[in-house]
Biopython code that builds the backbone (N, CA, C, O; Angstrom):
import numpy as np
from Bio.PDB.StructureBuilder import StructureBuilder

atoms = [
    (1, "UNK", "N", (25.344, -50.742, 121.532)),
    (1, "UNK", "CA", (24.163, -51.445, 121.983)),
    (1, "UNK", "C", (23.346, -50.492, 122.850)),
    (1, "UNK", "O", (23.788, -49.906, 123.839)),
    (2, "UNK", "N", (21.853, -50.386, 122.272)),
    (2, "UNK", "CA", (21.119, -49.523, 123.588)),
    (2, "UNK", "C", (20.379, -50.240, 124.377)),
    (2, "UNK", "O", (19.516, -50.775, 123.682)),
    (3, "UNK", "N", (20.241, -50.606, 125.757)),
    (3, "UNK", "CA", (19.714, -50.840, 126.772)),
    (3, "UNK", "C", (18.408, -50.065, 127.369)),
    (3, "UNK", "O", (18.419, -48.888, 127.729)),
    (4, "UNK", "N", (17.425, -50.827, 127.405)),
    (4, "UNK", "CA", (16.179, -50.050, 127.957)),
    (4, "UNK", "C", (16.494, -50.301, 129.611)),
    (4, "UNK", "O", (16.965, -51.384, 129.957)),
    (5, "UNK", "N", (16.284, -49.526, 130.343)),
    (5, "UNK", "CA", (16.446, -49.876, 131.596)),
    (5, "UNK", "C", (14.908, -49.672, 132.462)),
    (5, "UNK", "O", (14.300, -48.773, 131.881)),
    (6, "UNK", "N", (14.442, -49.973, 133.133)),
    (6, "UNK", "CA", (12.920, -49.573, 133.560)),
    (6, "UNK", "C", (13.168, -48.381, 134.387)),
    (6, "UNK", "O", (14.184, -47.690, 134.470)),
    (7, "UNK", "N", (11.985, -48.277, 135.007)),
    (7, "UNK", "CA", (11.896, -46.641, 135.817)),
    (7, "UNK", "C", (12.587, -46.823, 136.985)),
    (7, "UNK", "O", (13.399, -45.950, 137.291)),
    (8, "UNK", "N", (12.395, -48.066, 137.928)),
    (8, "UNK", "CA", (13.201, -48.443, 138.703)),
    (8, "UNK", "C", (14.739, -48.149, 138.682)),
    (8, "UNK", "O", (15.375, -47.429, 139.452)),
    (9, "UNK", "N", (15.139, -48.808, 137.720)),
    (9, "UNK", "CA", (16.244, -49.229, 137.273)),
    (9, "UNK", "C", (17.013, -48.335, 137.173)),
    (9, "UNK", "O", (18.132, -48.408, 137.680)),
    (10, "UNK", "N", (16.449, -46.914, 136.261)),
    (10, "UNK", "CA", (16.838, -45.569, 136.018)),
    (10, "UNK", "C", (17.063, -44.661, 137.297)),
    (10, "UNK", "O", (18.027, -43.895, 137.306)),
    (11, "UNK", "N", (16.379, -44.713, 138.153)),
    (11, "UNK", "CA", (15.534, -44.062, 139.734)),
    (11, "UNK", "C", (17.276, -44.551, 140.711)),
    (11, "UNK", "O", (17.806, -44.011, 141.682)),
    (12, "UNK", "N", (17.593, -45.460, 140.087)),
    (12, "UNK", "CA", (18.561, -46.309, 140.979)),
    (12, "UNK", "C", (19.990, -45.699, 140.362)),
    (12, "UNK", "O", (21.030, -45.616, 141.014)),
    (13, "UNK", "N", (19.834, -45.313, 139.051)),
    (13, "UNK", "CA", (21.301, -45.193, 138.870)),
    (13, "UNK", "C", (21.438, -43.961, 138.633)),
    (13, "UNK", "O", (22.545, -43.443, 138.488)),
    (14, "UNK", "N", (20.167, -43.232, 138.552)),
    (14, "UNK", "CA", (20.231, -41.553, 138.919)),
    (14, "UNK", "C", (20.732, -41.313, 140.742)),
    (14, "UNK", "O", (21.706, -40.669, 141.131)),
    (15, "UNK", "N", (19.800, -41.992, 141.530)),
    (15, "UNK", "CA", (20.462, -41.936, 143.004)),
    (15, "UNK", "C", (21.896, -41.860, 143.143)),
    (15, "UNK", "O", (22.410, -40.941, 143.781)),
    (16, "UNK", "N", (22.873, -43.160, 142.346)),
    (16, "UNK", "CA", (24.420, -43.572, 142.477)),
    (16, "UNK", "C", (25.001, -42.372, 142.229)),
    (16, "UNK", "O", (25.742, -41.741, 142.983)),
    (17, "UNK", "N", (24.466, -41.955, 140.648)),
    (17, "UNK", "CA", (25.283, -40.564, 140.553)),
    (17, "UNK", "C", (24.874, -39.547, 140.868)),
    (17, "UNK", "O", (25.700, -38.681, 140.579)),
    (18, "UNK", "N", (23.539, -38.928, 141.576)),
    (18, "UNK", "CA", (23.257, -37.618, 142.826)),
    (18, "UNK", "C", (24.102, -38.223, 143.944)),
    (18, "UNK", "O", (24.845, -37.286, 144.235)),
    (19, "UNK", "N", (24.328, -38.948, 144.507)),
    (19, "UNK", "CA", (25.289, -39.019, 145.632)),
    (19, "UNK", "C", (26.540, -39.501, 145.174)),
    (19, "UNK", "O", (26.839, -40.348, 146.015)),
    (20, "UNK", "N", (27.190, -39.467, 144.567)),
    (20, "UNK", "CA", (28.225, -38.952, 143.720)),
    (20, "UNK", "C", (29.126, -40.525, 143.701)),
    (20, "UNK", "O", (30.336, -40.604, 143.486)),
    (21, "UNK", "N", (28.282, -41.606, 143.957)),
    (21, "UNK", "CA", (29.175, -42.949, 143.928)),
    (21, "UNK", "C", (29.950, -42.656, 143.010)),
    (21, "UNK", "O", (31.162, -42.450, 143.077)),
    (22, "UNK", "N", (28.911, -42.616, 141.668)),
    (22, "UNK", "CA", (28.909, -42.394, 140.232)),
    (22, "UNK", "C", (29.273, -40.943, 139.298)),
    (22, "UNK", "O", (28.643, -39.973, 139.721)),
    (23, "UNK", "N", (29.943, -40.720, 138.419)),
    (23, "UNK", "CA", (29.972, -39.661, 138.270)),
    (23, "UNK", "C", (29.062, -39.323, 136.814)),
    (23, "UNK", "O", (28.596, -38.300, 136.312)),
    (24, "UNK", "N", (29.090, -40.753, 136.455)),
    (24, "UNK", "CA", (28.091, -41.189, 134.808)),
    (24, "UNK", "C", (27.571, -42.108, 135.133)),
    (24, "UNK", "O", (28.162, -43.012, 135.725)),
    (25, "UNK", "N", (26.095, -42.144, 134.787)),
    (25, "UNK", "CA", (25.106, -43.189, 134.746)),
    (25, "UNK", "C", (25.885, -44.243, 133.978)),
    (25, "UNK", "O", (25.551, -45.309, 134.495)),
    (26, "UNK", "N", (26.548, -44.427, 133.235)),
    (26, "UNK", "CA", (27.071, -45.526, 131.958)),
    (26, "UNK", "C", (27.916, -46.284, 132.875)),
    (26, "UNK", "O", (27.915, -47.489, 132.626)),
    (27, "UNK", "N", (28.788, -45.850, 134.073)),
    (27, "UNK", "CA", (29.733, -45.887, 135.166)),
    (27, "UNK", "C", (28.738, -46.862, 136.082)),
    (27, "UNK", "O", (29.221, -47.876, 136.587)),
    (28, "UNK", "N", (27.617, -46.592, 136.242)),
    (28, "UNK", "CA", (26.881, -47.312, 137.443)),
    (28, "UNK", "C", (26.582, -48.385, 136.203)),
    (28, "UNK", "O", (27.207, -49.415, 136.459)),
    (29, "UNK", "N", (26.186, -48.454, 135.526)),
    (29, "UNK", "CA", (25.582, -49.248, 134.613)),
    (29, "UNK", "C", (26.984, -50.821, 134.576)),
    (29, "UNK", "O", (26.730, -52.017, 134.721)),
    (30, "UNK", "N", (28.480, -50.112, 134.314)),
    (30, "UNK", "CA", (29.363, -50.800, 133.579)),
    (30, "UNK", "C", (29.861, -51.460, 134.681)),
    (30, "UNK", "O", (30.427, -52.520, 134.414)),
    (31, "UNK", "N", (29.795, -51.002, 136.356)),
    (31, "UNK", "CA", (29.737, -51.380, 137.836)),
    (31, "UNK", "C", (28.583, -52.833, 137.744)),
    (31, "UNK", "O", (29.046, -53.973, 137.799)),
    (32, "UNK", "N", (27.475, -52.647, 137.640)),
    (32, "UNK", "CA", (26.476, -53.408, 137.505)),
    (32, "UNK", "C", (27.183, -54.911, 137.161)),
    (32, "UNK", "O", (27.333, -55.939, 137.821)),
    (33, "UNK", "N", (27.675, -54.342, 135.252)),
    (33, "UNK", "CA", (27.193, -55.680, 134.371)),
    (33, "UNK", "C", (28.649, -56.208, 134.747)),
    (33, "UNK", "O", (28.876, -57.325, 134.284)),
    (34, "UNK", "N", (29.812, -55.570, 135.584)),
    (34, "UNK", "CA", (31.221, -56.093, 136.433)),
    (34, "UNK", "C", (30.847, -56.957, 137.603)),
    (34, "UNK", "O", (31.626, -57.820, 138.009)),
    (35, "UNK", "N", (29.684, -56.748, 138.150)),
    (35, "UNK", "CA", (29.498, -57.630, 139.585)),
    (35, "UNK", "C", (28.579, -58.523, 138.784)),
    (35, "UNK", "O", (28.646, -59.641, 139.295)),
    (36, "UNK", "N", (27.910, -58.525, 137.954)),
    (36, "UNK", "CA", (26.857, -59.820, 137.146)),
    (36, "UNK", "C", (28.185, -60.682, 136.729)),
    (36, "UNK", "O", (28.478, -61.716, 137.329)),
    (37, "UNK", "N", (28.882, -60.213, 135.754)),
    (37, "UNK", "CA", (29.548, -61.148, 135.354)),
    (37, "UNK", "C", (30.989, -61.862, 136.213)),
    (37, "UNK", "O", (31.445, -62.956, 135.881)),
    (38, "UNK", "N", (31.505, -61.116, 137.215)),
    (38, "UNK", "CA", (31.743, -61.983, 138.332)),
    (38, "UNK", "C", (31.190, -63.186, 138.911)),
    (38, "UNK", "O", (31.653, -64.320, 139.026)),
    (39, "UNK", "N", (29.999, -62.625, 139.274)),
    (39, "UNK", "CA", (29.030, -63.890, 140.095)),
    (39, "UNK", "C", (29.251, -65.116, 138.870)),
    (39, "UNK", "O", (29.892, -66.165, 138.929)),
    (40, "UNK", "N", (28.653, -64.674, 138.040)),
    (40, "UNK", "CA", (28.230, -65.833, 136.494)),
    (40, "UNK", "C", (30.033, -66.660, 136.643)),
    (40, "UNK", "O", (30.267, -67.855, 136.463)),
    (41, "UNK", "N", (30.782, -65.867, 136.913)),
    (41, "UNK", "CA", (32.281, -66.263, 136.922)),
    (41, "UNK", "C", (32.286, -67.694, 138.258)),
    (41, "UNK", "O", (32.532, -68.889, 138.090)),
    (42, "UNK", "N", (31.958, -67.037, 139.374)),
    (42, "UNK", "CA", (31.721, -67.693, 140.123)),
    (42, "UNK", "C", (30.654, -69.177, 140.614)),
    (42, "UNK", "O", (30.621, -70.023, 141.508)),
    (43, "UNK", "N", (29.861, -68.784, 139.335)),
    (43, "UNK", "CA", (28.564, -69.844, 139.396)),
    (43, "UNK", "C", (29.173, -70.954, 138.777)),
    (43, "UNK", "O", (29.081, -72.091, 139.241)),
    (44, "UNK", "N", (29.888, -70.629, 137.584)),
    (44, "UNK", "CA", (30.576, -71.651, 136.012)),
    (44, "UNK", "C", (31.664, -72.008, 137.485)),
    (44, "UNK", "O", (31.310, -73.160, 137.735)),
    (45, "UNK", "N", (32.574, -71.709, 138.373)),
    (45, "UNK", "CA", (33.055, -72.656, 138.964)),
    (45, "UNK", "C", (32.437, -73.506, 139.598)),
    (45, "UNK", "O", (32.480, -74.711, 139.350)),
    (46, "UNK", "N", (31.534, -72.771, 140.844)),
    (46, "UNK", "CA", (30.779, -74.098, 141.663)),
    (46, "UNK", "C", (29.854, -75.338, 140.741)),
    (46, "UNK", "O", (29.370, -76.422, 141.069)),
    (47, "UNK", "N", (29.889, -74.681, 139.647)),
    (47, "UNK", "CA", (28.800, -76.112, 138.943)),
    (47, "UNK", "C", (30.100, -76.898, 139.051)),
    (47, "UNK", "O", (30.168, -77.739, 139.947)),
    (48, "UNK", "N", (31.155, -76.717, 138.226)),
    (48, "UNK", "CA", (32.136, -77.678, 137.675)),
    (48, "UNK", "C", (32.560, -78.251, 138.809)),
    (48, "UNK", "O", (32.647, -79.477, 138.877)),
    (49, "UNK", "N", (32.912, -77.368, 139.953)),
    (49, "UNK", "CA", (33.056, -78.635, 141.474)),
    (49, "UNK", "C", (32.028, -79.627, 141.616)),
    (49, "UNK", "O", (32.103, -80.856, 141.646)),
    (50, "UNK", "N", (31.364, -79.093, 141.671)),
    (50, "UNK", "CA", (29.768, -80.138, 142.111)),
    (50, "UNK", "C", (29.887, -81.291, 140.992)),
    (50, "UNK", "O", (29.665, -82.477, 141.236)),
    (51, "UNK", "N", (30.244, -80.819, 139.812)),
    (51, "UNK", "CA", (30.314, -81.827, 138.890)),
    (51, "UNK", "C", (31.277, -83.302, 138.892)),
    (51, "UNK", "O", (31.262, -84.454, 138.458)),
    (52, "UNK", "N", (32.389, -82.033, 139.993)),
    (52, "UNK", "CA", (33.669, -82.930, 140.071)),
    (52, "UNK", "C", (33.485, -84.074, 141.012)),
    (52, "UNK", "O", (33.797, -85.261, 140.919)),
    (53, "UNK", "N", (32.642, -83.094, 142.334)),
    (53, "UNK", "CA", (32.560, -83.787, 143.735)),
    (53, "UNK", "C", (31.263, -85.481, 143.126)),
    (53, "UNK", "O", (31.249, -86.627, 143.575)),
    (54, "UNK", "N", (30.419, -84.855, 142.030)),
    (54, "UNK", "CA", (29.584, -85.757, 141.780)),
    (54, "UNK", "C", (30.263, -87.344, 141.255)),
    (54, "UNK", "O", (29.889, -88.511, 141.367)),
    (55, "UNK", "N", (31.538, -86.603, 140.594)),
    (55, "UNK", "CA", (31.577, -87.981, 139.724)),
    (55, "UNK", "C", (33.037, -88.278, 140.573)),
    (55, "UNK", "O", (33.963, -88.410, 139.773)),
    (56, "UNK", "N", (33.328, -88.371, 141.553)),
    (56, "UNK", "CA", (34.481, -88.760, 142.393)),
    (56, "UNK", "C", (33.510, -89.478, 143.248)),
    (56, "UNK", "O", (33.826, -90.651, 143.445)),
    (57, "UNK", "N", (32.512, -89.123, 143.756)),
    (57, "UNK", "CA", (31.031, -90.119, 144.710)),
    (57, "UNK", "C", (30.665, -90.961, 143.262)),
    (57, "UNK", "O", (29.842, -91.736, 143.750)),
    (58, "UNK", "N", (30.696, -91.186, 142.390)),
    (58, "UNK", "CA", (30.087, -91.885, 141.623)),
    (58, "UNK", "C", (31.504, -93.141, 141.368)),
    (58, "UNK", "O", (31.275, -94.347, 141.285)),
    (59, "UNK", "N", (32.653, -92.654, 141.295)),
    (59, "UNK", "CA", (33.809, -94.026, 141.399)),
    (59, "UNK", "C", (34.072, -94.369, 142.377)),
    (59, "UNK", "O", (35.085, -95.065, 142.458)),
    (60, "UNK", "N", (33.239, -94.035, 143.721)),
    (60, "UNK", "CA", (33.147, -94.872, 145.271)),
    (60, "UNK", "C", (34.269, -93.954, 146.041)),
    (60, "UNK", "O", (34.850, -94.260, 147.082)),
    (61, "UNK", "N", (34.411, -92.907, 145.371)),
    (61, "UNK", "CA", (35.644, -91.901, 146.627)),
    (61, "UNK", "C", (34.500, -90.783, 147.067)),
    (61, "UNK", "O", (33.442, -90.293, 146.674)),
    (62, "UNK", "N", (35.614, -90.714, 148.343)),
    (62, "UNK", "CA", (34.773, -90.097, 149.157)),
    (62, "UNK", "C", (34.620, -90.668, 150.561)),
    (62, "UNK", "O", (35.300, -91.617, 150.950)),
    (63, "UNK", "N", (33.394, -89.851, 151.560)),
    (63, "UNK", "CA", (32.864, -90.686, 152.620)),
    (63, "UNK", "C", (31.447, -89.861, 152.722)),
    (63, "UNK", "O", (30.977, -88.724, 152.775)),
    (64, "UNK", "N", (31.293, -90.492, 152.718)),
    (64, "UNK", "CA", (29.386, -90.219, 153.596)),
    (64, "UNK", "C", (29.338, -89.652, 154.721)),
    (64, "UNK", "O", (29.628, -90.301, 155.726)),
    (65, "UNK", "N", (28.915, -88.144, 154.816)),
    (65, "UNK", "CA", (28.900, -87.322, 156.255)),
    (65, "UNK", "C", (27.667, -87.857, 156.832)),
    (65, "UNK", "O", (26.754, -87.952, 156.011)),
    (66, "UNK", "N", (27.443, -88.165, 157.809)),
    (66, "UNK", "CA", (26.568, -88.427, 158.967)),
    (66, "UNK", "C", (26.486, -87.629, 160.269)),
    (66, "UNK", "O", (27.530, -87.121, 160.679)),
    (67, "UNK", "N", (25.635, -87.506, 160.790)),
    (67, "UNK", "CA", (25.596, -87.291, 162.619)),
    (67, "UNK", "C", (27.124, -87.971, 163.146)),
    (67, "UNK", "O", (27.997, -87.306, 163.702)),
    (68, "UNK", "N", (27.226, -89.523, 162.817)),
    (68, "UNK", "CA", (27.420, -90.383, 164.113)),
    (68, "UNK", "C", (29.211, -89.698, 163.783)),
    (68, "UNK", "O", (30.118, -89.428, 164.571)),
    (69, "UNK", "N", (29.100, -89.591, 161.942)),
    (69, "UNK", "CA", (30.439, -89.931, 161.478)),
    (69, "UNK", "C", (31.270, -88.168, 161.982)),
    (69, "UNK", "O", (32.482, -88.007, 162.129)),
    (70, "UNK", "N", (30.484, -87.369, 162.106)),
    (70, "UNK", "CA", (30.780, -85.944, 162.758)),
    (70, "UNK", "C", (31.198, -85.951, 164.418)),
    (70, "UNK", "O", (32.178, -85.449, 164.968)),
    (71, "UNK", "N", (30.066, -86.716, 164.983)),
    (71, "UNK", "CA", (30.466, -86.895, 166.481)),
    (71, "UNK", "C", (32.033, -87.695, 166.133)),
    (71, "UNK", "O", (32.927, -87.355, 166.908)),
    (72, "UNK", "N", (32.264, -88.292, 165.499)),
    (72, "UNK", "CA", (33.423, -89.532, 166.035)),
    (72, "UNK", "C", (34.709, -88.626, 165.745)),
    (72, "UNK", "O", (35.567, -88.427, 166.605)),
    (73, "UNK", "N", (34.777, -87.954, 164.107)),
    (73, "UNK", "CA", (35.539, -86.671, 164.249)),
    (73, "UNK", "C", (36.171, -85.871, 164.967)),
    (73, "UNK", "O", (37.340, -85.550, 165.180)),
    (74, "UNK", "N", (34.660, -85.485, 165.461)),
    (74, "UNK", "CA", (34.717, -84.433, 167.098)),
    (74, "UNK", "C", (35.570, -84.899, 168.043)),
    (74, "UNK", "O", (36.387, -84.222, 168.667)),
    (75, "UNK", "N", (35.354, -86.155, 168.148)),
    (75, "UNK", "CA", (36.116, -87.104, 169.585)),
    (75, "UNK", "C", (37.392, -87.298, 169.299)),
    (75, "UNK", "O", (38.280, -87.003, 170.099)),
    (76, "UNK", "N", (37.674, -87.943, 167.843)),
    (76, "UNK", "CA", (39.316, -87.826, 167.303)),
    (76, "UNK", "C", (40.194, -86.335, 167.891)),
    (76, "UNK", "O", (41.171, -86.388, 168.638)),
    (77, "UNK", "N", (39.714, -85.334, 167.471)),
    (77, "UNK", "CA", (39.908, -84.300, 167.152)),
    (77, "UNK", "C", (40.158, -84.017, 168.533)),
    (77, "UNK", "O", (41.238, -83.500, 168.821)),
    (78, "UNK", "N", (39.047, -84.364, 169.737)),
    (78, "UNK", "CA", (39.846, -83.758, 171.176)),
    (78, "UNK", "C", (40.445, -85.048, 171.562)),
    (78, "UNK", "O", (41.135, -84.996, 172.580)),
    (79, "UNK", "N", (40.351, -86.087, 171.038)),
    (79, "UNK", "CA", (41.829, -87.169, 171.191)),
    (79, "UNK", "C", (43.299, -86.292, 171.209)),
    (79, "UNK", "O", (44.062, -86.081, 172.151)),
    (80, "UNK", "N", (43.378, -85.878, 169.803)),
    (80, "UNK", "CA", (44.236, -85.732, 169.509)),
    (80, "UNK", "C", (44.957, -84.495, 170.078)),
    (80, "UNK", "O", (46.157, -84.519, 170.351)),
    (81, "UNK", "N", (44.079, -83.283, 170.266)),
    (81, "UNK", "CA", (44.156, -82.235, 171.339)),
    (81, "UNK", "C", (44.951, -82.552, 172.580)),
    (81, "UNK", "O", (46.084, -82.157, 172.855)),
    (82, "UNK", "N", (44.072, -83.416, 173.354)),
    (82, "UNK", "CA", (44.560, -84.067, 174.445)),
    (82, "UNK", "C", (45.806, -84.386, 174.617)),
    (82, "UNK", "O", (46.439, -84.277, 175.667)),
    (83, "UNK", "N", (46.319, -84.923, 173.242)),
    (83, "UNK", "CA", (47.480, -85.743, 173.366)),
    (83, "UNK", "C", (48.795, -84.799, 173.015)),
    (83, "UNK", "O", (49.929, -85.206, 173.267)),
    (84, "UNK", "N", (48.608, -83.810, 172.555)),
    (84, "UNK", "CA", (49.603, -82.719, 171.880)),
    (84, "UNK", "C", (49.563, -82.206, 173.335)),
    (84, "UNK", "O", (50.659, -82.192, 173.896)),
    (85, "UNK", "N", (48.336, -81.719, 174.155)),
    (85, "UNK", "CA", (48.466, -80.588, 175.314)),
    (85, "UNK", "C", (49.098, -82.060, 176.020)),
    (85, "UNK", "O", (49.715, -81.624, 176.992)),
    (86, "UNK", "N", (49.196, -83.001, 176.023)),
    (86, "UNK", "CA", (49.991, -83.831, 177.329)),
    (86, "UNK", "C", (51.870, -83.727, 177.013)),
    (86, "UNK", "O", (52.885, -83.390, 177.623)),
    (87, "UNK", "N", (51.492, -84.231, 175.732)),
    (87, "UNK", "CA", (53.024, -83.846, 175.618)),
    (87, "UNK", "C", (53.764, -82.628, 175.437)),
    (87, "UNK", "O", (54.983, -82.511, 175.306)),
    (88, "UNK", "N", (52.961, -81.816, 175.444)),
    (88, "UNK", "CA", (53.737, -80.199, 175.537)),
    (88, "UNK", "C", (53.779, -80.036, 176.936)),
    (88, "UNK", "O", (54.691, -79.302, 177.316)),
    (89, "UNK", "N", (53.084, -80.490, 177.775)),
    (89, "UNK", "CA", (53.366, -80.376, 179.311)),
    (89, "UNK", "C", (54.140, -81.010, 179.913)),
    (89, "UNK", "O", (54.580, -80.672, 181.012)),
    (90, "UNK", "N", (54.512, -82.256, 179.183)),
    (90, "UNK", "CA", (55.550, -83.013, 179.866)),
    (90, "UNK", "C", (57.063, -82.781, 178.969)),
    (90, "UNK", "O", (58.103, -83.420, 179.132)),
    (91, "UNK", "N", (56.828, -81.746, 178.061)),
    (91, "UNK", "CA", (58.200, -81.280, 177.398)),
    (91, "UNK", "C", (58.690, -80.145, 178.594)),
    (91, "UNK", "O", (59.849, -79.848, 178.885)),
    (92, "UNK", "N", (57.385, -79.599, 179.205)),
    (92, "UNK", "CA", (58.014, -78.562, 179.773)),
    (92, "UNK", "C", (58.155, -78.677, 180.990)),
    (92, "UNK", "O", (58.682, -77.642, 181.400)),
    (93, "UNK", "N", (57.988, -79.310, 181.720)),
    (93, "UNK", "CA", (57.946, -79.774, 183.123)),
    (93, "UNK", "C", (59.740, -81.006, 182.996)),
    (93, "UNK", "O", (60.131, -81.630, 183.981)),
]
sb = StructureBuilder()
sb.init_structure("model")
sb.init_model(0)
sb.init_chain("A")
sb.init_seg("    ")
for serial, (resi, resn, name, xyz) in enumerate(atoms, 1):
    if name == "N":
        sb.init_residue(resn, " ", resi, " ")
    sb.init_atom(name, np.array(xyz, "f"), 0.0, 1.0, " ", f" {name:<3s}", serial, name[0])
structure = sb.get_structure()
């Protein structure tokens, strides 16, 4: 397969291999289309979560994040803090 690459494009993967990232332009090139098709790897998962998270909110699972429902969290959370640092102090005392 031949690839036209623009002047840019060329300018960029002549740089990789004058500073010796690269030792072959085909090398910067085959680097390139390895991090494209990663990401694309990575994109085909997050859709299918989103897809998942969509239709688990669509059979009523789940909860609805809010302000109020984050503050109350927050407060559980140094509840529960509280209550571990009391009884580790009275284990050790």
């Amino acid at each position: 397969m031949k690839i036209d690459l623009t002047s840019e494009q060329q300018d960029f993967v002549r740089q990789a291999v004058a500073s010796g990232r690269f030792t072959r332009p085909e090398d910067a090139v085959q680097a390139a289309m390895d991090l494209w098709i990663e990401r694309e790897r990575r994109r085909s998962e997050i859709l299918v979560a989103v897809d998942l998270a969509k239709a688990a909110l669509d059979r009523g699972e789940g909860t609805e994040i809010t302000f109020d429902a984050m503050r109350e969290l927050a407060e559980e959370i140094k509840r529960n803090g509280r209550t571990q640092v009391s009884a580790e102090h009275l284990a050790v005392d």
